[in-house]
C-alpha positions as CSV (number, residue, x, y, z in Angstrom):
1,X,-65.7,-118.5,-47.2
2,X,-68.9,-120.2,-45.8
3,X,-72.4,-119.2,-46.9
4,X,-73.5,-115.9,-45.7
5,X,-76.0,-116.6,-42.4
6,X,-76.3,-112.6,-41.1
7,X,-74.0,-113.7,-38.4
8,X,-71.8,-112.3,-36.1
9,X,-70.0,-114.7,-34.2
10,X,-68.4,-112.9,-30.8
11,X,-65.9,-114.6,-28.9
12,X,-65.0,-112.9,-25.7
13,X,-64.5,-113.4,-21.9
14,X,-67.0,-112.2,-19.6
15,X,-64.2,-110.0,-18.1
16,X,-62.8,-108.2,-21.0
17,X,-62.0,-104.7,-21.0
18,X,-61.7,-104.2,-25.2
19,X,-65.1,-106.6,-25.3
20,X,-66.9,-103.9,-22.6
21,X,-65.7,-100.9,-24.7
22,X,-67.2,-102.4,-27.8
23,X,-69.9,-104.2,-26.6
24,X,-72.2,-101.3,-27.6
25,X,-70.8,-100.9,-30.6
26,X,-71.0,-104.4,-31.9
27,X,-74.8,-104.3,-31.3
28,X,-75.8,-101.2,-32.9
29,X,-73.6,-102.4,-35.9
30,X,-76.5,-105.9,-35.5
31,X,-79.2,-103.2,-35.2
32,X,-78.4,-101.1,-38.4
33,X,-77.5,-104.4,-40.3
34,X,-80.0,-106.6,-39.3
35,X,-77.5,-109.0,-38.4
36,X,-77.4,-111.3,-35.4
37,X,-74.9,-111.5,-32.9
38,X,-73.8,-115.1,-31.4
39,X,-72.5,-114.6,-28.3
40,X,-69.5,-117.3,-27.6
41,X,-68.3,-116.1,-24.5
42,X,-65.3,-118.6,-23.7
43,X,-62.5,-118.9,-21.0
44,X,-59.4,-116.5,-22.3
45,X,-56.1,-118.5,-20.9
46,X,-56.3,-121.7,-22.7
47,X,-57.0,-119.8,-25.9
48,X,-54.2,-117.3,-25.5
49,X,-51.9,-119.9,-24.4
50,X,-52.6,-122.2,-27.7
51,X,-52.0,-119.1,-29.7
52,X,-48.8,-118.2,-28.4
53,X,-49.7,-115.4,-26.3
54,X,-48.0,-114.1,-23.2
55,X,-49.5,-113.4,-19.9
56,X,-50.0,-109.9,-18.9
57,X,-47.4,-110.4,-16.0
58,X,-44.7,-111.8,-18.3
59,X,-45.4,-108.5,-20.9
60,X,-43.1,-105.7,-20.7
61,X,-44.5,-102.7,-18.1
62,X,-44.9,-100.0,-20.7
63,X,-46.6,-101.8,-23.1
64,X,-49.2,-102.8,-20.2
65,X,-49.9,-99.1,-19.4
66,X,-50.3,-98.2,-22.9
67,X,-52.6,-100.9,-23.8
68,X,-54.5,-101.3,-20.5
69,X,-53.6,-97.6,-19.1
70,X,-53.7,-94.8,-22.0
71,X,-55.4,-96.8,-24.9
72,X,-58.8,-98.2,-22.8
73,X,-58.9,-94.7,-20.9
74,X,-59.1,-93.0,-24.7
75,X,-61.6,-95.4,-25.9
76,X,-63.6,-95.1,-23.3
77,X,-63.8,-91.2,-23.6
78,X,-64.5,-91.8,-28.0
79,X,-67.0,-94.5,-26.8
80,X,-68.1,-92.2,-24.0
81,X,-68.8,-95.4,-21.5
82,X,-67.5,-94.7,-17.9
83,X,-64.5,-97.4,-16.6
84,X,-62.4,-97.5,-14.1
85,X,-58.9,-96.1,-13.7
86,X,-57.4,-99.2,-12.3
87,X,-57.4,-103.2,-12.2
88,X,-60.5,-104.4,-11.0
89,X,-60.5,-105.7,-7.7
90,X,-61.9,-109.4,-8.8
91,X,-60.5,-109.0,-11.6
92,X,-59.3,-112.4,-11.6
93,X,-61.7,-114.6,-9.9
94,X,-63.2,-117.3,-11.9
95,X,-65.5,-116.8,-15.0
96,X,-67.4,-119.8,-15.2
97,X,-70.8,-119.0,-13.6
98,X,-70.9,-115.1,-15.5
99,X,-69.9,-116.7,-19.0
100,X,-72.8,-119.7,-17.7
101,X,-75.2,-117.3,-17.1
102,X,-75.1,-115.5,-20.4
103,X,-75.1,-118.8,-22.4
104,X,-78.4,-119.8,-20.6
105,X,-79.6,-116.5,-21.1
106,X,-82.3,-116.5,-24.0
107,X,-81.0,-112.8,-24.8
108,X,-77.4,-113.0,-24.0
109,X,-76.7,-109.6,-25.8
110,X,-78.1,-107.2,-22.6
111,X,-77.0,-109.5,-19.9
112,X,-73.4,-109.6,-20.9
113,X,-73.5,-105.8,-21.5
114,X,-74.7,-105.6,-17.5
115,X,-72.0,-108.1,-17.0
116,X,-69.0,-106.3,-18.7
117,X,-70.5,-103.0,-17.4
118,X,-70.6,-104.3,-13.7
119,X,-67.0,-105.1,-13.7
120,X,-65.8,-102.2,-15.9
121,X,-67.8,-99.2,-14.3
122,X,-68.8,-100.3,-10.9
123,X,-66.1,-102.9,-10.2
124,X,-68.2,-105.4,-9.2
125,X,-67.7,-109.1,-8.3
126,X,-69.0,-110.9,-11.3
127,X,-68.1,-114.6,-9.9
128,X,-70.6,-113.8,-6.7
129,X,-74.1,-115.4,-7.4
130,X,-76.2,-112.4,-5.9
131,X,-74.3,-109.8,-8.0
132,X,-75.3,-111.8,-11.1
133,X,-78.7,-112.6,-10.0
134,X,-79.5,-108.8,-9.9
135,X,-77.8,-107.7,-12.9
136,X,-80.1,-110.2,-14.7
137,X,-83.1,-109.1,-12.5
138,X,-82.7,-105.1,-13.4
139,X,-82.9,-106.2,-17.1
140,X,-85.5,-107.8,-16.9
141,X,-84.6,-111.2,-17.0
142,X,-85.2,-114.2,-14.6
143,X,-81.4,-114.5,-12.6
144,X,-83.0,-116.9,-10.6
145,X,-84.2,-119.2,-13.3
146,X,-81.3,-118.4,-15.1
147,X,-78.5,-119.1,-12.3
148,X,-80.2,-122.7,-11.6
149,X,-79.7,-123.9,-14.9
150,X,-76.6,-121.8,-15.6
151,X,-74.5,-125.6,-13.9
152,X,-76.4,-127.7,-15.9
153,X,-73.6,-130.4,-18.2
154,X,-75.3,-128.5,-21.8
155,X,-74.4,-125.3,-20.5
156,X,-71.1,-126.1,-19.3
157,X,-70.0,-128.4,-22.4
158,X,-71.2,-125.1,-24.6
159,X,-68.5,-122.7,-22.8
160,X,-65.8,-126.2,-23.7
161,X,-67.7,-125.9,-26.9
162,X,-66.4,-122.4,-27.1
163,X,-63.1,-122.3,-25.6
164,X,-62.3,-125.3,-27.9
165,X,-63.6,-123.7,-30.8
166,X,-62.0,-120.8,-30.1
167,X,-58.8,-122.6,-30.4
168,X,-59.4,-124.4,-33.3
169,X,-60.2,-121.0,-35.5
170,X,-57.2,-119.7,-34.2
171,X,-58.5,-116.9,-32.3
172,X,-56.0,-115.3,-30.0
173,X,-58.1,-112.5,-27.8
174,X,-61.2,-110.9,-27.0
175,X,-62.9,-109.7,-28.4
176,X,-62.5,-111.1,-31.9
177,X,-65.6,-111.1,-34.1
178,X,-65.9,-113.4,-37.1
179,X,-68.3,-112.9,-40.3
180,X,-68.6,-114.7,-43.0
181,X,-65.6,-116.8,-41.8
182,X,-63.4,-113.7,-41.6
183,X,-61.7,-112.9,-38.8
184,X,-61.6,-109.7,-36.6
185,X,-59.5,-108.8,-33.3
186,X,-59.9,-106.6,-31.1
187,X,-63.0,-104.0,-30.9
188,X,-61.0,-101.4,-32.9
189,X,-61.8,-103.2,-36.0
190,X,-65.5,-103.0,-35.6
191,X,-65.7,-100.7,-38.3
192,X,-64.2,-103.6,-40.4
193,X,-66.9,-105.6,-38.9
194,X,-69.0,-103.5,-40.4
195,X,-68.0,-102.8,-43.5
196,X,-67.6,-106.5,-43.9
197,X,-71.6,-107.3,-43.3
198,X,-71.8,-104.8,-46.3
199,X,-69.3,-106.0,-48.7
200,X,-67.1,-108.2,-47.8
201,X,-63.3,-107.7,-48.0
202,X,-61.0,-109.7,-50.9
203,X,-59.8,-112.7,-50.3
């Protein structure tokens, strides 16, 4: 297992509804620990698709309205964070510049809370520039500054840089936390997480 660096490593896409509900979560777990979270926010498709997953379209009906119906509407009442009742509307417009934005970002941590918030509460369009600018703005972060470098060829080879090493550790969703080297899908196991920081699980 590698050496102990008071890591978190979080790989999610900017659009993920099991990342939103534990977004908060994961970062009072960093605040009570002292522990830092390294955000790797990475494109979901290639990385399900080398793991073996199944698109949501191909999955069978009742298992998508438990697991994206009943199951996020009950964790959002335990986590007590508003969502919406239904798909969102751009729900599947491209990720780049929102997963961009919170790499540039020099405090990713609140910016991609605004960002999975946006699209989870207020179903908003978190591809559209302006959207992205404010969120960063009424944080209190520069979405100016951060949007013109959020194209520059570092930023972009860091979400490849993700996405591929997404792959290569075998991670098959989002959220899926890592510490230590150990793995953990899915926000549900965040008390893992935690436990984890403390005392690390057998091997």
């Amino acid at each position: 297992m590698p050496e102990d660096t008071n890591q978190i490593e979080y790989f999610y896409s900017a659009h993920s509804a099991y990342a939103y509900l534990g977004a908060w979560e994961l970062q009072r777990i960093a605040n009570d620990t002292g522990w830092q979270v390294i955000h790797r926010p990475m494109e979901l498709a290639p990385v399900m698709t080398a793991a073996g997953g199944s698109k949501i379209s191909d999955r069978p009906k009742e298992h998508v309205r438990y697991f994206f119906g009943r199951e996020m509407v009950r964790w959002a009442e335990w986590r007590n964070l508003p969502m919406v009742r239904h798909r969102p509307t751009y729900h599947d417009k491209p990720l780049a510049l929102a997963s961009s934005i919170i790499i540039a970002s020099g405090d990713p941590g609140p910016l991609s809370r605004a960002i999975l918030q946006a699209h989870w509460r207020d179903d908003a369009d978190i591809s559209d520039y302006k959207t992205l600018q404010r969120l960063a703005d009424e944080i209190g972060q520069d979405g100016d500054a951060l949007l013109a470098v959020a194209g520059d060829p570092e930023i972009q080879a860091q979400f490849k840089a993700n996405t591929d090493e997404a792959i290569a550790r075998h991670v098959f969703g989002s959220p899926t936390y890592f510490v230590r080297g150990d793995m953990f899908y899915g926000q549900d196991r965040l008390p893992m997480v935690e436990r984890a920081i403390k005392k690390p699980f057998t091997v």
